[in-house]
N, C-alpha and C positions, 0 to 999 in steps of 0.2 A: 234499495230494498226490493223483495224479490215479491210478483202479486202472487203466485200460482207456484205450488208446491213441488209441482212438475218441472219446471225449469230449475232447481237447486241441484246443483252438483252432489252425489250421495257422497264424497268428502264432505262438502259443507253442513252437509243434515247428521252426519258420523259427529262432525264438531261439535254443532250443537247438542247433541246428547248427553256430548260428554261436561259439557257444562251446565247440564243439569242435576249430572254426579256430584259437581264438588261439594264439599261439606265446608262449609266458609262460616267463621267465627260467627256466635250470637251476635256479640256487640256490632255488627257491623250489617244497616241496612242497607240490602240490595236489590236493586228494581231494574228492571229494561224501561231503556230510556231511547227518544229517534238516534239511528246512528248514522253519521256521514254519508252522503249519496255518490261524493264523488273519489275517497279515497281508492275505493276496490269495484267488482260489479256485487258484489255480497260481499255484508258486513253487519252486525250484528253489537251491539254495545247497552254496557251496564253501568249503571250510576251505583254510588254508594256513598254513606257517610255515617261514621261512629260520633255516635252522640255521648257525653256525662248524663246519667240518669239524675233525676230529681232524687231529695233524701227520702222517699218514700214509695220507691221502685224496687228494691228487695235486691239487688241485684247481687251479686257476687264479691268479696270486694277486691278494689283497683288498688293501684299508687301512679303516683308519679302524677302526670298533668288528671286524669280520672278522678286519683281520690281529690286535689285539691279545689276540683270543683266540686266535688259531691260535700265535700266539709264547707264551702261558701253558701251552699245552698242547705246546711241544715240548720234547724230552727227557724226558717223562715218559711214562709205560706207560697212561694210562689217554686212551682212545680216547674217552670218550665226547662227542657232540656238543654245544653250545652254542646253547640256544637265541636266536635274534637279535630277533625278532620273528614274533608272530603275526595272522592276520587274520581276517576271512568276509566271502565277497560273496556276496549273495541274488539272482536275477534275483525280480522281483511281475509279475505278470501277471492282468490284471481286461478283461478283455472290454467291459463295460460302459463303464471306464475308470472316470476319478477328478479329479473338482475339485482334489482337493489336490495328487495327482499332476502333474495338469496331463497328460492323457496315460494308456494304457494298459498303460505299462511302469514301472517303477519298479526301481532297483537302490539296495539299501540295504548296506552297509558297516563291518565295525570293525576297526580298526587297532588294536596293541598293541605298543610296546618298553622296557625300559628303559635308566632314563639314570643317570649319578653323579649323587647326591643334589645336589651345588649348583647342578646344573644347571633344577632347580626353583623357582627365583628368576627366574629368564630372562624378563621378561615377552613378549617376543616371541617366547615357546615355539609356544605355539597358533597364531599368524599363519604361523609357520613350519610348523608342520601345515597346515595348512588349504593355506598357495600349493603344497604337494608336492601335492596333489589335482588342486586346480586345474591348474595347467603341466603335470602329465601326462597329463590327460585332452587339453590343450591340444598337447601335442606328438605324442600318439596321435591327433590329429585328430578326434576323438572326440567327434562335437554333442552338445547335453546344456543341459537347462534346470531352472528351479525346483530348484537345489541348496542345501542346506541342511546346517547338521552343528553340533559341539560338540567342541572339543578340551577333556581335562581331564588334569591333573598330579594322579595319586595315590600319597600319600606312603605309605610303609611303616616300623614302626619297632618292633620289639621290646624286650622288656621282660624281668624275671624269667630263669629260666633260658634263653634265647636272647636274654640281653643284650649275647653279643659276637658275634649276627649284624649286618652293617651294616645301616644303614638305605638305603632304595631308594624312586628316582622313578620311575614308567612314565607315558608319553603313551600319551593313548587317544584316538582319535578316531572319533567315528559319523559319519559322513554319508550321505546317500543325494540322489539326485538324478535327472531324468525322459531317457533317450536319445532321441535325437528320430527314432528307428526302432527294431525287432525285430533288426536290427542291433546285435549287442553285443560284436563282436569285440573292436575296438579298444580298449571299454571295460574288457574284462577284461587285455587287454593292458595300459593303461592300470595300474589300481588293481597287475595283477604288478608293476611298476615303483615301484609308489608301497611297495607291503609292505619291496621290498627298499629302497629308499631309508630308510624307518625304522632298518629293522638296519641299514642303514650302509656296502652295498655300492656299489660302483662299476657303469657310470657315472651319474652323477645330472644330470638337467635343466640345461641353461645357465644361469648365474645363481642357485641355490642349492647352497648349502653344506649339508654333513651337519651335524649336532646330533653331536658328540665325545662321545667316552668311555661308552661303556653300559656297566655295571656286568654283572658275570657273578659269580654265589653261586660 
């Protein structure tokens, strides 16, 4: 992190601007959060997470993993919200730039939701991660090279005295990938769409379908 305003590269202050442009889904809280000290010399990173609203939040309405939490919580007193999915996007920024990078920007990425356990067999779990990146970086218009990631299914499963919590699958995805400018509006627009696409919100990219049923404790 940079103390003095004076030392930031005017690429990296042009970036930052432009992510203050983006217009990113209501559903989806976003907040700067500390980022990395040692990936880049600047670096810049955002937290998020789309919540189910309580039945008495007026919201718009959902389907999919959204409404069926929002119809578990109606008729009952407890307000509390429903995690759907969480994320983090980094901008890196290297002056110098970067071979591996390919480029002097770099945006790295993790995606989190879960799902009903048998949905953990799916071998097409991960491919279906992976195209929700890709198409929305694609429908955000959003140039972008040398991308790279890891989708993973991790199981949960108790034991002993929380043996009658159920067991749980969460997809997780890293990636990170090069914009091919200081430009990263679209980008962060981009990835807001993809967080919500995980939890299960509407609407999603032409030609892919949501991943059903996310389990809520």
């Amino acid at each position: 992190m940079v103390n003095s305003l004076a030392q930031v590269p005017p690429e990296f202050l042009h970036a930052l601007g432009t992510l203050r442009k983006a217009q990113c889904r209501d559903e989806l809280r976003l907040a700067e959060i500390p980022a990395p000290a040692r990936l880049a010399p600047f670096a810049v990173a955002l937290g998020a997470e789309v919540m189910a609203p309580g039945p008495n939040a007026g919201t718009k309405p959902v389907h999919g993993p959204a409404a069926m939490a929002l119809a578990a919580a109606s008729g009952t007193e407890d307000e509390e919200e429903t995690e759907l999915a969480t994320g983090r996007f980094i901008l890196l920024h290297d002056p110098e730039g970067s071979a591996v990078w390919d480029g002097e920007f770099r945006i790295v990425t993790y995606i989190r939701a879960q799902l009903e356990p048998e949905m953990g067999n799916d071998e097409m779990l991960g491919t279906v991660a992976w195209t929700w990146l890709v198409e929305a970086l694609e429908n955000h218009k959003a140039p972008y090279r040398a991308a790279g990631g890891t989708a993973t299914r991790v199981l949960s499963e108790s034991f002993g005295t929380l043996a009658d919590r159920p067991g749980t699958i969460d997809i997780e995805l890293r990636a990170s990938w090069t914009p091919a400018s200081s430009d990263v509006t679209a980008h962060l627009e981009a990835w807001s769409d993809m967080v919500c696409t995980f939890a299960g919100l509407p609407p999603l990219p032409d030609g892919v379908s949501a991943l059903p049923h996310r389990r809520r404790n």
